[in-house]
N, C-alpha and C positions, 0 to 999 in steps of 0.2 A: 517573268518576261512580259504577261498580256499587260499586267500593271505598269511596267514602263513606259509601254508605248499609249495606253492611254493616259497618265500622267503627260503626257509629254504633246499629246494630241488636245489635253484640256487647255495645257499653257500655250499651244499654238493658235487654238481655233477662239478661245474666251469666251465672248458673250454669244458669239456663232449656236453656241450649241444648248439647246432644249432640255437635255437628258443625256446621256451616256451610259450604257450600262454592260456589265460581263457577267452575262448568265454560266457562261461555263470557261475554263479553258482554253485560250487561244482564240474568244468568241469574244465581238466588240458589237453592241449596239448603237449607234449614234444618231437620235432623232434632232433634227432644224427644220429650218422653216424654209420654205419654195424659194425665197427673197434671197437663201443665204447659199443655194445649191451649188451653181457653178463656181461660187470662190471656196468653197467647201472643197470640194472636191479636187480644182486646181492644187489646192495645197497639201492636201494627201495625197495625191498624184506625184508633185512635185519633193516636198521637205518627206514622205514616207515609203513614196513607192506604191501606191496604190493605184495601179494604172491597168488590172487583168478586173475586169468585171465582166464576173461568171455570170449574170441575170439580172435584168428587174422585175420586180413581184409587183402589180395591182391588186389592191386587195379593197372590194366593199366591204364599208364593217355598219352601212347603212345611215350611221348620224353622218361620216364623213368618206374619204379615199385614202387608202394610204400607199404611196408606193416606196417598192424596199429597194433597195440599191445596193445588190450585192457582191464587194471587192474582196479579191482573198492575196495574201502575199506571203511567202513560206512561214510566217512565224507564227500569223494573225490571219482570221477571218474578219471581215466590217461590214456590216447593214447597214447602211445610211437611211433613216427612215423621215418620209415629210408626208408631213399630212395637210391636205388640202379640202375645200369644202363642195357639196354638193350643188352649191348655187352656184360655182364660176370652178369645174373643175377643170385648171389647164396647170401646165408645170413648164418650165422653160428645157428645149432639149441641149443636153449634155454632151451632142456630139461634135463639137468644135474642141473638146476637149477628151470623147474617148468615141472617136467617130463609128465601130463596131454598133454602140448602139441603139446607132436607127431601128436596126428589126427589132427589137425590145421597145423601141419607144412606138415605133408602126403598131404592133398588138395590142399595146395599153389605149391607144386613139381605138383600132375597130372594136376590140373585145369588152370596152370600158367606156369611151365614150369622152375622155379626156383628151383635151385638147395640149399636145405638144409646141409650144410657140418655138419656133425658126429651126422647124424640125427641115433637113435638107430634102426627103422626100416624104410627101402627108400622104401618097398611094395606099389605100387598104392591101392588106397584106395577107391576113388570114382570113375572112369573111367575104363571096362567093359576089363580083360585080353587082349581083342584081340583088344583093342581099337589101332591104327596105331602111332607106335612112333613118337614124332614130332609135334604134333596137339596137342594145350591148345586151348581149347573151351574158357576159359578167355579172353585169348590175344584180343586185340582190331583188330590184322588182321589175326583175324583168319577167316577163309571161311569154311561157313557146306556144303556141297554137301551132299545132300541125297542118299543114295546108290538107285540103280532100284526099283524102285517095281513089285515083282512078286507076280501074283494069281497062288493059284492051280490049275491044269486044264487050264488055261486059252489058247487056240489054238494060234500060233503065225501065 
């Protein structure tokens, strides 16, 4: 069964796609490129039914960013994976087409640092108003410095 539908997703998608791969069972890996996202996606949406996207993953792997895109539908799990580079990391948002999600695409901007193009709302979502522009807690080289700690009271 996983074999037919990626057969059939190789013949739809063609030179769309980078890689393909099923590590297990019911399990689809499919790596593209930024450029090729939203008509990607439209079409497994649309010709397969891939329209329940459980998550997307940011992942530093430090030479570059990858973010995973992951759709699941009764028969078949899909990871849609693009990798983008560290010197212009922005990705186009997909929610014109699965408008849920923005809070996924919101976290990958605070937590990451990546820029979402015609994301409907760019509001930081998990990272605290006054948190310091510049700083993704994600990134592989990021550095926490804890700020002082002060007691009340306590005599200097």
């Amino acid at each position: 069964m996983t074999q037919n539908i990626v057969d059939e997703i190789k013949e739809s998608l063609g030179d769309k796609i980078i890689e393909i791969k099923t590590p297990a069972d019911r399990r689809v890996f499919l790596t593209i490129s930024a450029d090729n996202l939203l008509k990607v996606i439209e079409i497994l949406g649309n010709d397969f039914g891939f329209r329940h996207l459980s998550t997307i993953t940011g992942i530093d792997t430090v030479k570059n960013f990858e973010i995973l895109y992951h759709f699941a539908i009764s028969q078949v799990s899909l990871t849609i994976r693009v990798i983008i580079s560290r010197e212009n990391p922005e990705i186009p948002s997909i929610c014109r087409l699965i408008p849920g999600a923005v809070l996924y695409e919101r976290e990958i901007q605070d937590l990451l640092g990546i820029t979402v193009k015609n994301i409907p709302d760019p509001r930081p979502i998990v990272l605290p108003d006054d948190w310091p522009s510049g700083n993704y807690p994600l990134r592989k080289d990021w550095n926490y410095e804890p700020p002082e700690e002060k007691i009340p009271g306590e005599k200097k």
